[in-house]
mmCIF file as Biopython writes it, N, C-alpha, C and O atoms, coordinates in Angstrom:
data_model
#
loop_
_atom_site.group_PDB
_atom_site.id
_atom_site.type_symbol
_atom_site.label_atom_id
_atom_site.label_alt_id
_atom_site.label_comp_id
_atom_site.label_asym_id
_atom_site.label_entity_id
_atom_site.label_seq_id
_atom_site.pdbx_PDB_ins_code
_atom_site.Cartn_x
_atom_site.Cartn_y
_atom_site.Cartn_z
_atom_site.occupancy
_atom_site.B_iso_or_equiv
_atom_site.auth_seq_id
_atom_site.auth_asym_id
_atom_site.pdbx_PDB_model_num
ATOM 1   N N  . UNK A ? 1  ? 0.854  -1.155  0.000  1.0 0.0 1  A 1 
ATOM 2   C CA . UNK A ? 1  ? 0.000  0.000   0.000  1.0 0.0 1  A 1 
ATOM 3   C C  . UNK A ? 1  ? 0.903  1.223   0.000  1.0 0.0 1  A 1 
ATOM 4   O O  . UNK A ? 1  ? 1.938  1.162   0.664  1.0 0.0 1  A 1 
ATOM 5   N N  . UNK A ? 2  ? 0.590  2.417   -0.736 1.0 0.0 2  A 1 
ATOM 6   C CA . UNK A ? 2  ? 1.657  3.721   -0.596 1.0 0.0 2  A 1 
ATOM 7   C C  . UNK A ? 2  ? 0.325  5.114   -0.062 1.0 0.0 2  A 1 
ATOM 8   O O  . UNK A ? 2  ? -0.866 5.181   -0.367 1.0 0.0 2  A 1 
ATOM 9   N N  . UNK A ? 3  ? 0.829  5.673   0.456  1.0 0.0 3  A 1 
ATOM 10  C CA . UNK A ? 3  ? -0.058 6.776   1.204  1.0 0.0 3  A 1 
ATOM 11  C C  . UNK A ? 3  ? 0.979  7.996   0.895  1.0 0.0 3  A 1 
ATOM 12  O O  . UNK A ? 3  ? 2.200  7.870   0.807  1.0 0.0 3  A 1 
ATOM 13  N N  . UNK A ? 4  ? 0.169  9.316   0.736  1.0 0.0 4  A 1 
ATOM 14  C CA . UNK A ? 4  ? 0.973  10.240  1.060  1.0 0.0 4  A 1 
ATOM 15  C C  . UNK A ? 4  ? 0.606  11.388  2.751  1.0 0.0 4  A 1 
ATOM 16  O O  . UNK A ? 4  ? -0.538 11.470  3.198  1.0 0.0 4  A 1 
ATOM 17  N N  . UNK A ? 5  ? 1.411  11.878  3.192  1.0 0.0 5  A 1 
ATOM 18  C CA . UNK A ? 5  ? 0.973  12.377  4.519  1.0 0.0 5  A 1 
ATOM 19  C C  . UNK A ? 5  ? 1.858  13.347  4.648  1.0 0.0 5  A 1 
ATOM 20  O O  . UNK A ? 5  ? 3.075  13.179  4.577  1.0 0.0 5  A 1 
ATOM 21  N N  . UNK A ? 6  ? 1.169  14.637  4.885  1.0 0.0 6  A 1 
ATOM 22  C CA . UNK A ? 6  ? 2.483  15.754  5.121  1.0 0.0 6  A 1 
ATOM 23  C C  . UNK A ? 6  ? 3.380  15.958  4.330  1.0 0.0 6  A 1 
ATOM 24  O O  . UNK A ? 6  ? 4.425  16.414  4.794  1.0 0.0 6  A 1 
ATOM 25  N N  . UNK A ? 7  ? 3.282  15.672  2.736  1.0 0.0 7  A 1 
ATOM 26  C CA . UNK A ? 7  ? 3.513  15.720  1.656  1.0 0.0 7  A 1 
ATOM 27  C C  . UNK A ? 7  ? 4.884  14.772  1.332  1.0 0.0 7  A 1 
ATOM 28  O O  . UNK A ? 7  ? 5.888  14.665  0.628  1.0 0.0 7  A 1 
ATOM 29  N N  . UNK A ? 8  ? 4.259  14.302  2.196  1.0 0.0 8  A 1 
ATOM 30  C CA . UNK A ? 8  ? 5.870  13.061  1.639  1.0 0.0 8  A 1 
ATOM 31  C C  . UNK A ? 8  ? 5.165  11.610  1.333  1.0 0.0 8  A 1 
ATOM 32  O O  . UNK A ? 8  ? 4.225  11.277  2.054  1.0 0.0 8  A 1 
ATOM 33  N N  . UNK A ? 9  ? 5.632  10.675  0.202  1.0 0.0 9  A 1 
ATOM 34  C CA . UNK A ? 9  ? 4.740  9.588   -0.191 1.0 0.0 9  A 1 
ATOM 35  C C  . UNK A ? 9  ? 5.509  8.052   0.913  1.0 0.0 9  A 1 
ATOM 36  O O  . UNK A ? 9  ? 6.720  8.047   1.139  1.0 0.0 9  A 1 
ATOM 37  N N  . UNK A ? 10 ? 4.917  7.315   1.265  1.0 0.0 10 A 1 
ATOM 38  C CA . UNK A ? 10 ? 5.469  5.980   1.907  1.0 0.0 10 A 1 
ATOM 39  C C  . UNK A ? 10 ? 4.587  4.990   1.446  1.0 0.0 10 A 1 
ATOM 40  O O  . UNK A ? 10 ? 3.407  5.189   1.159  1.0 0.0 10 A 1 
ATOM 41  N N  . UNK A ? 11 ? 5.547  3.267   1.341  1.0 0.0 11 A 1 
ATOM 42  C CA . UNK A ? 11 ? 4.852  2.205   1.172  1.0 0.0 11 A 1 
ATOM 43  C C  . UNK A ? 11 ? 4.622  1.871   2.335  1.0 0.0 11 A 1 
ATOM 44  O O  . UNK A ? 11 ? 4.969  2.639   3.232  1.0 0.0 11 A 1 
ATOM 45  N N  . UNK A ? 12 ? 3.983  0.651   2.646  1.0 0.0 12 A 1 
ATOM 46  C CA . UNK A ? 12 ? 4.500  0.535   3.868  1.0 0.0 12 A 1 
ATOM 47  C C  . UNK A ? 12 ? 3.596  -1.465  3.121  1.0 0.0 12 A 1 
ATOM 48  O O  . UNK A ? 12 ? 2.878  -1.603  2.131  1.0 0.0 12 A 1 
ATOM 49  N N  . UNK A ? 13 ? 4.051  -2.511  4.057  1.0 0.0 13 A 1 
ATOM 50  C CA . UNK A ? 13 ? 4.173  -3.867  3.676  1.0 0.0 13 A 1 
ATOM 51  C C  . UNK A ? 13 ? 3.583  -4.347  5.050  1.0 0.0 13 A 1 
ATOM 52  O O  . UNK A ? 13 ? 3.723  -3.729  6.106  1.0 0.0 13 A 1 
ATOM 53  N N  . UNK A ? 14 ? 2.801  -5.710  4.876  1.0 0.0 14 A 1 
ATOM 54  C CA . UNK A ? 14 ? 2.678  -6.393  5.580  1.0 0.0 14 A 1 
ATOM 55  C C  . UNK A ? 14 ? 2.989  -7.768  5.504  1.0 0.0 14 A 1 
ATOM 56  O O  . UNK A ? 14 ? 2.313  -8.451  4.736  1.0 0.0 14 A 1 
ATOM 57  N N  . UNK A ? 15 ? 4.190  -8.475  6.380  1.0 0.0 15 A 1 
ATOM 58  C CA . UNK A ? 15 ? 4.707  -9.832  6.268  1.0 0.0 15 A 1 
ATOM 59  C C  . UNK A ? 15 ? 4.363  -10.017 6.987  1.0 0.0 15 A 1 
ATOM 60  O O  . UNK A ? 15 ? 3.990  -9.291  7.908  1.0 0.0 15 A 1 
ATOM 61  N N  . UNK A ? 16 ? 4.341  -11.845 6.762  1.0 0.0 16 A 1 
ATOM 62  C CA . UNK A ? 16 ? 4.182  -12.579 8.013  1.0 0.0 16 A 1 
ATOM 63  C C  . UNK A ? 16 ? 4.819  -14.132 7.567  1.0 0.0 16 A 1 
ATOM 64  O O  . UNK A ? 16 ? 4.974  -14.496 6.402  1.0 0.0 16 A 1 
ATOM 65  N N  . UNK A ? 17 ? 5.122  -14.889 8.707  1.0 0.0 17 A 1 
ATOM 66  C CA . UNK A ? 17 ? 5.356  -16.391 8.476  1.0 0.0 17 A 1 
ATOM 67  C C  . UNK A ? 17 ? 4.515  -17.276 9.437  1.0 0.0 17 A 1 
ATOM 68  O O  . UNK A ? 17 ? 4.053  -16.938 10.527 1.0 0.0 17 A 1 
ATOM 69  N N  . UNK A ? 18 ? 4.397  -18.615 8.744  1.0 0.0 18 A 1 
ATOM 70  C CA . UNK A ? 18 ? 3.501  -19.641 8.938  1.0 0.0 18 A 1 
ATOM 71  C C  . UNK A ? 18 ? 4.572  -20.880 9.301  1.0 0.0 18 A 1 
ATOM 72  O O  . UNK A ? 18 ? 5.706  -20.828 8.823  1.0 0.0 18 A 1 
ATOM 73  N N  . UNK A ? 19 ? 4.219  -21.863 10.062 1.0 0.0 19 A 1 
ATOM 74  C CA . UNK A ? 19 ? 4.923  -22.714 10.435 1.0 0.0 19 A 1 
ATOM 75  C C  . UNK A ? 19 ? 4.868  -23.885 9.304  1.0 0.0 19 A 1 
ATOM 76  O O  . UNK A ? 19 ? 5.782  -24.699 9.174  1.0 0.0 19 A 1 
ATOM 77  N N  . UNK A ? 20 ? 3.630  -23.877 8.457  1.0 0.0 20 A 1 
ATOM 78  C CA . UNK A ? 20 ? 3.292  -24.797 7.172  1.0 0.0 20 A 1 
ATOM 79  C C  . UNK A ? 20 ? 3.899  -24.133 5.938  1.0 0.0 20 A 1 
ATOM 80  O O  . UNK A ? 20 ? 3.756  -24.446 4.756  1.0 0.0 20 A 1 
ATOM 81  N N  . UNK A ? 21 ? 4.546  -23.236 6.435  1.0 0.0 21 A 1 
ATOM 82  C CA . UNK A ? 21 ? 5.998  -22.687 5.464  1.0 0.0 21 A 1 
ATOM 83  C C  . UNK A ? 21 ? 7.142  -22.794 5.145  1.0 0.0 21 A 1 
ATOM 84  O O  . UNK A ? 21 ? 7.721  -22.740 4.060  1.0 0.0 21 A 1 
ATOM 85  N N  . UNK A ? 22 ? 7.685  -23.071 6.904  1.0 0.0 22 A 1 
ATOM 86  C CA . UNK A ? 22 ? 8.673  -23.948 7.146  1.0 0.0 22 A 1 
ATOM 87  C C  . UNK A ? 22 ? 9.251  -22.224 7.645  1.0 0.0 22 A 1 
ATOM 88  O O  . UNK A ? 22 ? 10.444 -21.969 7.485  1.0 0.0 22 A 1 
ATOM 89  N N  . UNK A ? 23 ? 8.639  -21.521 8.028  1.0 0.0 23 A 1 
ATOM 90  C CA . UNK A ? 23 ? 9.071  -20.101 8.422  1.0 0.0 23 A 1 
ATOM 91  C C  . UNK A ? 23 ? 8.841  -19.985 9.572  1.0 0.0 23 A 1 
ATOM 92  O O  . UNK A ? 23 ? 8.113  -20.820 10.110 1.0 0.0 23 A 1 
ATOM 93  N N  . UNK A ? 24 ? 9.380  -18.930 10.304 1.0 0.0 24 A 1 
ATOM 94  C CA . UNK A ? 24 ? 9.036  -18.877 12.163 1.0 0.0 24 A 1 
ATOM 95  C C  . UNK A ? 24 ? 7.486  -18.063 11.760 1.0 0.0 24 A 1 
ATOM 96  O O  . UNK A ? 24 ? 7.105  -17.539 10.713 1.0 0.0 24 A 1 
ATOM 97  N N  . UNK A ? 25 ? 6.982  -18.195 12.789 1.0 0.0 25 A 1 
ATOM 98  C CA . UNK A ? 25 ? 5.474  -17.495 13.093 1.0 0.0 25 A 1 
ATOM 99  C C  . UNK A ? 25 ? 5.958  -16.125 13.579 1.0 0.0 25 A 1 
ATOM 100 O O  . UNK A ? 25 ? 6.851  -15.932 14.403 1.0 0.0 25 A 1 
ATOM 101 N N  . UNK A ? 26 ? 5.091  -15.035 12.818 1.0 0.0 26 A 1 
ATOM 102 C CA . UNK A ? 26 ? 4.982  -13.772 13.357 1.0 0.0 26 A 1 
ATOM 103 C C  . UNK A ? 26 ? 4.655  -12.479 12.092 1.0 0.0 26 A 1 
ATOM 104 O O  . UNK A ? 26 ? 4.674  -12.645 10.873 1.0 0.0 26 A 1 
ATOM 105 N N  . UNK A ? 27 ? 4.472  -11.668 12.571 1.0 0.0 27 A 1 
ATOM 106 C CA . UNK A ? 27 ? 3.829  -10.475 11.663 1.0 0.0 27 A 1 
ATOM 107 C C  . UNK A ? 27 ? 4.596  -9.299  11.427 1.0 0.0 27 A 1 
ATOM 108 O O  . UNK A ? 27 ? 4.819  -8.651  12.449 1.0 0.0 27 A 1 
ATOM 109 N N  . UNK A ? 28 ? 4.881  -9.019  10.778 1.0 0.0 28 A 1 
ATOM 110 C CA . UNK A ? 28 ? 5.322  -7.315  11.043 1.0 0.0 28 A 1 
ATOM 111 C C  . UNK A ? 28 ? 4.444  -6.627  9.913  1.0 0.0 28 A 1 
ATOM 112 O O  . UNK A ? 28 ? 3.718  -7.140  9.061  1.0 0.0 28 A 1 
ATOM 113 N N  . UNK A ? 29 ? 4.799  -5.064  10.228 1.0 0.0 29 A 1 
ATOM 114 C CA . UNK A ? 29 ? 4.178  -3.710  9.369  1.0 0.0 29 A 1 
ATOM 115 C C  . UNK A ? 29 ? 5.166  -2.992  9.591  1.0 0.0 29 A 1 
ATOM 116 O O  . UNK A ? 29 ? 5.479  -2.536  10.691 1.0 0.0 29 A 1 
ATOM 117 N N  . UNK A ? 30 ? 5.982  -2.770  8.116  1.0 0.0 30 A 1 
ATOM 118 C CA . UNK A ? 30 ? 6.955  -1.888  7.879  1.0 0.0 30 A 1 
ATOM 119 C C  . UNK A ? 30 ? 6.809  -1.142  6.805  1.0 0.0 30 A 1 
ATOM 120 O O  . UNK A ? 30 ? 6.510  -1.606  5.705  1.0 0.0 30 A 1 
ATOM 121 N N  . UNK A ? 31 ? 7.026  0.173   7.062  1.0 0.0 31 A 1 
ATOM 122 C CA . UNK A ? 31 ? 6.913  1.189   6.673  1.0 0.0 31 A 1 
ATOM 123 C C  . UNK A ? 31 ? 7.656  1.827   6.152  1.0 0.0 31 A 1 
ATOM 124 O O  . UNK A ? 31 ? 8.256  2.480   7.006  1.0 0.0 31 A 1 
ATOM 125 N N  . UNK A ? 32 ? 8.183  2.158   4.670  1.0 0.0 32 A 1 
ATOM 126 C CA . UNK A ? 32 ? 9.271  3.132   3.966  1.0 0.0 32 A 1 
ATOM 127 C C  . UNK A ? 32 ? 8.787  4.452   3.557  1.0 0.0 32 A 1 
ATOM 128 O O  . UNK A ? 32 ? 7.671  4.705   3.103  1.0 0.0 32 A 1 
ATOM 129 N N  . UNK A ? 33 ? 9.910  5.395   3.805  1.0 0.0 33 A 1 
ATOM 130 C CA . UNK A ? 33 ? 9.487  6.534   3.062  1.0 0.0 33 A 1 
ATOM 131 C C  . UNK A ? 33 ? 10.089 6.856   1.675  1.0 0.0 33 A 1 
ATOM 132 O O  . UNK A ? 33 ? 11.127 6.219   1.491  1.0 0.0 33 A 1 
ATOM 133 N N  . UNK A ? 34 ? 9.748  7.640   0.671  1.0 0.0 34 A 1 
ATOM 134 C CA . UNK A ? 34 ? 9.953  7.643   -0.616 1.0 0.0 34 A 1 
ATOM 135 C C  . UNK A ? 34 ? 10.824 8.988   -0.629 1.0 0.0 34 A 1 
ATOM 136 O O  . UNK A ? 34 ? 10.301 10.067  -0.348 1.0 0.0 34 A 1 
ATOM 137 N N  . UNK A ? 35 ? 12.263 8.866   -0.990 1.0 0.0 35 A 1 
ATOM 138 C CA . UNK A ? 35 ? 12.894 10.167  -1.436 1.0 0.0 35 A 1 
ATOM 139 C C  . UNK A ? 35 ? 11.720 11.306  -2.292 1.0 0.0 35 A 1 
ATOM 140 O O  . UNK A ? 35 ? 12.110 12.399  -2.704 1.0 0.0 35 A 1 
#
């Protein structure tokens, strides 16, 4: 998803892993800002 706010644009991502992945369990929301 990209938003702009206070005139600056950011993506920002949501990961996660599953154990039927063979990945550790857990979530994050990270957020970049765009030069």
């Amino acid at each position: 998803m990209t938003y702009e706010a206070g005139g600056k644009q950011y993506v920002v991502t949501v990961d996660g892993g599953h154990g039927s992945f063979g990945t550790k369990l857990g979530a994050y929301v990270r957020a970049y800002s765009l030069p």
